[in-house]
C-alpha positions in Angstrom: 49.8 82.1 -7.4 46.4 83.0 -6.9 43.9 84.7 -9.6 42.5 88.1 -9.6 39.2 86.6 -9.1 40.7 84.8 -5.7 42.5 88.1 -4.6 39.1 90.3 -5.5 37.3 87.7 -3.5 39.8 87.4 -0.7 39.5 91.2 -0.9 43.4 92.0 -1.8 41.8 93.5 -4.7 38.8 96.1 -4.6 35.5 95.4 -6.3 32.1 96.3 -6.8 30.5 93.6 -5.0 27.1 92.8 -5.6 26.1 89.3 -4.0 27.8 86.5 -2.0 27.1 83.3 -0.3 29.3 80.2 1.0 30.3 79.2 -2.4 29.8 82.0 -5.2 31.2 85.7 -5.0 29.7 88.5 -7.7 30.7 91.4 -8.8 30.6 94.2 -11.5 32.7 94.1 -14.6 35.3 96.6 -14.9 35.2 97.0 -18.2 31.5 96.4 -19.0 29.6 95.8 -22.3 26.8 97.3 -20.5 25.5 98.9 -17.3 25.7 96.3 -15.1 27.4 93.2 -16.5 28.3 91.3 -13.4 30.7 88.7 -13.2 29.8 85.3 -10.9 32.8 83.1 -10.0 33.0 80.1 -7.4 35.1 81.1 -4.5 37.0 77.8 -5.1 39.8 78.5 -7.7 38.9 76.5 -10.6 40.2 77.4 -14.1 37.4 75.3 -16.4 33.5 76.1 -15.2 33.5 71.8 -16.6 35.8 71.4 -14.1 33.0 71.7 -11.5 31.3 69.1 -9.7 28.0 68.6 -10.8 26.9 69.9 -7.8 28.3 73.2 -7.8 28.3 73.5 -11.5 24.1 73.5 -10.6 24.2 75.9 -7.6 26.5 78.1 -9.7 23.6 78.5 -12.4 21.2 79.2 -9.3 23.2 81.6 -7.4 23.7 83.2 -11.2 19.8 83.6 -11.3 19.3 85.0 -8.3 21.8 88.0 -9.5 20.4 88.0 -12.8 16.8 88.6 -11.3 18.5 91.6 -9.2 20.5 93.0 -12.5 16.9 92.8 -14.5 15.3 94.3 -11.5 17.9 97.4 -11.5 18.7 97.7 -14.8 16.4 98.7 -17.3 16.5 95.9 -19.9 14.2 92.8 -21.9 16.9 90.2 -20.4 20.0 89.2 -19.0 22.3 87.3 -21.6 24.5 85.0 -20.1 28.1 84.0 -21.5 30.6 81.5 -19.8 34.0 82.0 -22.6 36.4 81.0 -19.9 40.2 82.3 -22.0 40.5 85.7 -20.5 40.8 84.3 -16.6 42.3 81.0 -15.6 39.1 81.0 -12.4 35.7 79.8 -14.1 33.0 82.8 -14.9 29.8 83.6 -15.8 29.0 86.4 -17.4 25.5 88.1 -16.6 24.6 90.9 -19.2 21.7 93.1 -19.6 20.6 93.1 -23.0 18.2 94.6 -25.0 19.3 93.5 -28.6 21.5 90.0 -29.2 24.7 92.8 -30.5 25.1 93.3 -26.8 26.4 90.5 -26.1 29.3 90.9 -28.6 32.7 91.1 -26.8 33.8 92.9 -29.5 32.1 96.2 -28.7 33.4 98.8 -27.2 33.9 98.5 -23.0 31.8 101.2 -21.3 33.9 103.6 -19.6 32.2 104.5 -15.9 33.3 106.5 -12.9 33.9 105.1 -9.8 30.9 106.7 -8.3 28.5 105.4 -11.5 30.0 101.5 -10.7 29.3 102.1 -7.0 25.8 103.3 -7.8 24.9 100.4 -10.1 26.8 97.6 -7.5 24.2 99.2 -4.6 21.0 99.3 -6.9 21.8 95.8 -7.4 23.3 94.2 -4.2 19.5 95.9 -3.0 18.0 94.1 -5.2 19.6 90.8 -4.5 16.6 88.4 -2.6 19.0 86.9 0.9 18.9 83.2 0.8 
């Protein structure tokens, strides 16, 4: 059976998109630390982000900056934090999150609770922000 990530990728399952290419699919958080936590995820279904080749592992981390650049660019912050934790979805993840203070990058904090139309603002300002390939 397929993940979420594979169905919200193979669009079975709606998302706020914010950036894709060949390999990598991103997309907001639905239950967010912060405006604008983004999730990245290889389109192949692999449950261990170690389980990459090296080779993907590397243009995982580069497709992650390119998003990370838009996020900082949209989202008022001093920098993205970035958290790979892996337990919650068998389908390897990064986790991009505009911080201002290291606390908000604690899991443990409260999820945000946004509209649709607030996550559909925040996807645009960032899929605009996003430099193409």
């Amino acid at each position: 059976m397929a993940t979420i990530f594979s169905r919200i990728i193979a669009g079975e399952i709606p998302c706020y998109k914010v950036a894709e290419n060949d390999k990598f699919f991103a997309f907001l958080d639905i239950n967010p630390l912060v405006k604008g936590h983004t999730l990245v995820v290889p389109k192949q279904e692999v449950d261990y982000i170690f389980d990459l080749c090296d080779e993907d592992i590397a243009a995982m981390q580069v497709f992650a900056k390119k998003v990370a650049l838009a996020i900082e660019s949209a989202i008022p912050c001093e920098r993205i934090g970035q958290a790979v934790i892996g337990l919650e979805v068998p389908h390897a993840h990064i986790h991009l999150i505009p911080i201002n203070h290291e606390s908000d990058m604690l899991f443990s904090n409260p999820k945000l609770k946004l509209s649709a139309e607030e996550f559909t603002l925040i996807a645009k300002d960032i899929a605009d922000s996003v430099v193409a390939e």
